[in-house]
One Martini backbone bead per residue (centre of mass of N, CA, C, O) as a GRO file, in nm:
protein
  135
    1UNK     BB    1 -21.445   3.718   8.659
    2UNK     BB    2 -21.182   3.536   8.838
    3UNK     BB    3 -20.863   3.481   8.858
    4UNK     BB    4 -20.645   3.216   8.956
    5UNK     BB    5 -20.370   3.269   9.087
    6UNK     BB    6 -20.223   3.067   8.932
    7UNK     BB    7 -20.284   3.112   8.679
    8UNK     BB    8 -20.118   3.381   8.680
    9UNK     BB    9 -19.851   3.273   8.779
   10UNK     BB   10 -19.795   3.130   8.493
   11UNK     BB   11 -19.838   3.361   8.294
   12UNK     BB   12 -19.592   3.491   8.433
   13UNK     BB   13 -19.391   3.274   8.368
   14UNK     BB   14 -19.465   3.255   8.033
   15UNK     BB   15 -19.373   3.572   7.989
   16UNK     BB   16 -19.055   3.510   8.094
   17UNK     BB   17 -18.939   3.353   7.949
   18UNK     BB   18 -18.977   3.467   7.674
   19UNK     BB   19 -18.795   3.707   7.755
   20UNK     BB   20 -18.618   3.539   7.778
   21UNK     BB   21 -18.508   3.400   7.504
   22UNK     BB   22 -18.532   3.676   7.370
   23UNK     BB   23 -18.282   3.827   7.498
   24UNK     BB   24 -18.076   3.590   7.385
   25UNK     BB   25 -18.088   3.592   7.115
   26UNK     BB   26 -18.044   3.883   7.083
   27UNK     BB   27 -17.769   3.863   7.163
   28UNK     BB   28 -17.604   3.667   7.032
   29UNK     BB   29 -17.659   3.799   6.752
   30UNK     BB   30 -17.480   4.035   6.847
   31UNK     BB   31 -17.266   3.834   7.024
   32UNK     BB   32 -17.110   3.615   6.923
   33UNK     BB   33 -16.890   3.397   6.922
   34UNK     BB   34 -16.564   3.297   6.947
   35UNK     BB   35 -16.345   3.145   6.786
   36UNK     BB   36 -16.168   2.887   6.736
   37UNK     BB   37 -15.865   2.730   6.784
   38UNK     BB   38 -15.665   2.555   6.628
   39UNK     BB   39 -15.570   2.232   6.611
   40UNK     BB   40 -15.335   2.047   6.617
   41UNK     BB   41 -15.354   1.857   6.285
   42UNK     BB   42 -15.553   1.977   6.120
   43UNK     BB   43 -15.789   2.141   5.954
   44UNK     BB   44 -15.821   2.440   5.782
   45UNK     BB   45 -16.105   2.672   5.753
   46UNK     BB   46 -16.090   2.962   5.515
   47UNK     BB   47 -16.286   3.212   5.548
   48UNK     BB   48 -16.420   3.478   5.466
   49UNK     BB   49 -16.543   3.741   5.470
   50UNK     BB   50 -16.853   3.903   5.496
   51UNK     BB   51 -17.082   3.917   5.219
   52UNK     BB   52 -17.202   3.863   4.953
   53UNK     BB   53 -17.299   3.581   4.804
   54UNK     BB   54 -17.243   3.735   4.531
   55UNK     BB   55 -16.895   3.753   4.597
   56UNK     BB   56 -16.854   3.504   4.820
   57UNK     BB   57 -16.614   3.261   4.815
   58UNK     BB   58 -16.535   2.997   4.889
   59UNK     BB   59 -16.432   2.756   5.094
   60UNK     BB   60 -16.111   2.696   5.200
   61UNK     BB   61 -15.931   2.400   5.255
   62UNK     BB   62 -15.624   2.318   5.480
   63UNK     BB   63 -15.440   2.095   5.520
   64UNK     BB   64 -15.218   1.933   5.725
   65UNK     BB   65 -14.882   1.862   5.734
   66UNK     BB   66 -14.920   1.638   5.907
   67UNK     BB   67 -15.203   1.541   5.750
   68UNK     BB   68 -15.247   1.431   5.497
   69UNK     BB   69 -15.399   1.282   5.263
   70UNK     BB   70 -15.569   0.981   5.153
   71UNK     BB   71 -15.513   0.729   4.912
   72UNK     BB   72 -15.754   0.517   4.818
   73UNK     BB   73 -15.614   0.333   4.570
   74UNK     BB   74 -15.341   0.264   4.831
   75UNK     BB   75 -15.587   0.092   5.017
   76UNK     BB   76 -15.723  -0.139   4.913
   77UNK     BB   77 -15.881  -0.309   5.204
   78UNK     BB   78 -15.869  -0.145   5.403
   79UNK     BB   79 -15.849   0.098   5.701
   80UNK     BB   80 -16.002   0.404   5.774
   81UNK     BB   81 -15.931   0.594   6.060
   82UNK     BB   82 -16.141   0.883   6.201
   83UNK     BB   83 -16.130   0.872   6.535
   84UNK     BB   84 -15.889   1.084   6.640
   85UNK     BB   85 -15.856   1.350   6.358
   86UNK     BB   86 -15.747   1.129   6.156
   87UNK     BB   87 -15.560   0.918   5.911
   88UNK     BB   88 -15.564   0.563   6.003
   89UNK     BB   89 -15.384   0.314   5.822
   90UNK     BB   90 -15.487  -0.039   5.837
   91UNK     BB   91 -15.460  -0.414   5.913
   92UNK     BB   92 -15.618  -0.647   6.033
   93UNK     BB   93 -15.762  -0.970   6.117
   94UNK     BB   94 -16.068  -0.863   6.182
   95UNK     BB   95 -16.083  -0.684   5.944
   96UNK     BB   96 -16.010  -0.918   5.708
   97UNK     BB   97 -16.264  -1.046   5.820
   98UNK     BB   98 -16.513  -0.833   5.835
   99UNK     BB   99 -16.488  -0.828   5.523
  100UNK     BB  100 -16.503  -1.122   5.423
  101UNK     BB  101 -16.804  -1.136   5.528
  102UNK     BB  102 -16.934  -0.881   5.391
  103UNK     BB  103 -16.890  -1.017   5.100
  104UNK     BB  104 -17.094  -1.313   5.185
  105UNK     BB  105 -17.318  -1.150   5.192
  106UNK     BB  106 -17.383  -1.023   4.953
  107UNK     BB  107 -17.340  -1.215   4.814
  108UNK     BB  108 -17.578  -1.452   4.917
  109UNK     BB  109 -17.800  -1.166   4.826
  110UNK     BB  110 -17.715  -1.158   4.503
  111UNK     BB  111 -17.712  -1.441   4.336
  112UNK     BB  112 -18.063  -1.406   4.260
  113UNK     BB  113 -17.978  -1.132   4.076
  114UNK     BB  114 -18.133  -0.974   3.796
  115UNK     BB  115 -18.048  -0.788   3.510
  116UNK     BB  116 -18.271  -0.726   3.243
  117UNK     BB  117 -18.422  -0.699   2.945
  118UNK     BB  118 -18.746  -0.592   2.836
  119UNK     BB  119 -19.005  -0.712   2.626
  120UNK     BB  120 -19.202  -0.557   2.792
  121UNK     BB  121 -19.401  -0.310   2.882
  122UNK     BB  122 -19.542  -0.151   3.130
  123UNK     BB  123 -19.777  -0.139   3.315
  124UNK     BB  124 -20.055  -0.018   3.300
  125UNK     BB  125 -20.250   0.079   3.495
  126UNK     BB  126 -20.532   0.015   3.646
  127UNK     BB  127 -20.899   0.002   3.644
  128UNK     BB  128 -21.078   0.086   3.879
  129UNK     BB  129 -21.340  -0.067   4.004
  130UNK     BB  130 -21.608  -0.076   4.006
  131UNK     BB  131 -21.911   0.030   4.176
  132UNK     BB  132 -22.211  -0.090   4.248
  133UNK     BB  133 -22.484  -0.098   4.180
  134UNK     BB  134 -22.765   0.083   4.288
  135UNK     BB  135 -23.122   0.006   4.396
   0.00000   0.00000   0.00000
């Protein structure tokens, strides 16, 4: 029997892609990127060099002088946005909206709910319905 031209294409197409997928994973892997440099105002994380598991120090992480932490009991319902790259904390007409909604949607779905010491032990499973005897 005689394969098909398109076929033997498609198979040699399919061939060809695995050796490259696998020529790069394996490139890649010996050749790994080089490290980015830190921008201006993050926090930098100083990773050990590469050693065995059980030797290797945990990753310390290094505030950035420009951008302290932020300090959350001295902020409490405030907005601290991180999407600049850093926390700003702010306080606008809109955010103490939508904090004062979602306080009253909460309170409003939690009103009738209560949570109580029970007297009775929770019910064993129920033994399932015997199944009708066979004539």
């Amino acid at each position: 029997m005689r394969v098909p031209r398109e076929l033997q294409l498609l198979i040699a197409l399919l061939v060809l892609a695995i050796v490259a997928v696998l020529g790069y994973v394996i490139y890649r892997r010996a050749h790994p990127f080089p490290p980015r440099p830190p921008t201006a105002g993050t926090a930098v994380t100083i990773a050990p060099p590469l050693a065995s598991p059980a030797t290797r120090p945990p990753p310390v992480t290094v505030p950035s002088a420009a951008n302290p932490p932020v300090d959350l009991a001295q902020h409490d319902g405030q907005t601290i946005d991180f999407s600049p790259g850093h926390p700003v904390v702010k306080q606008t007409a809109a955010d103490r909206a939508a904090l004062a909604d979602g306080l009253k949607d909460i309170t409003d779905a939690t009103k009738d709910v209560t949570f109580g010491p029970s007297d009775t032990p929770p019910a064993a499973n129920p033994p399932a319905a015997a199944a009708p005897a066979k004539k």
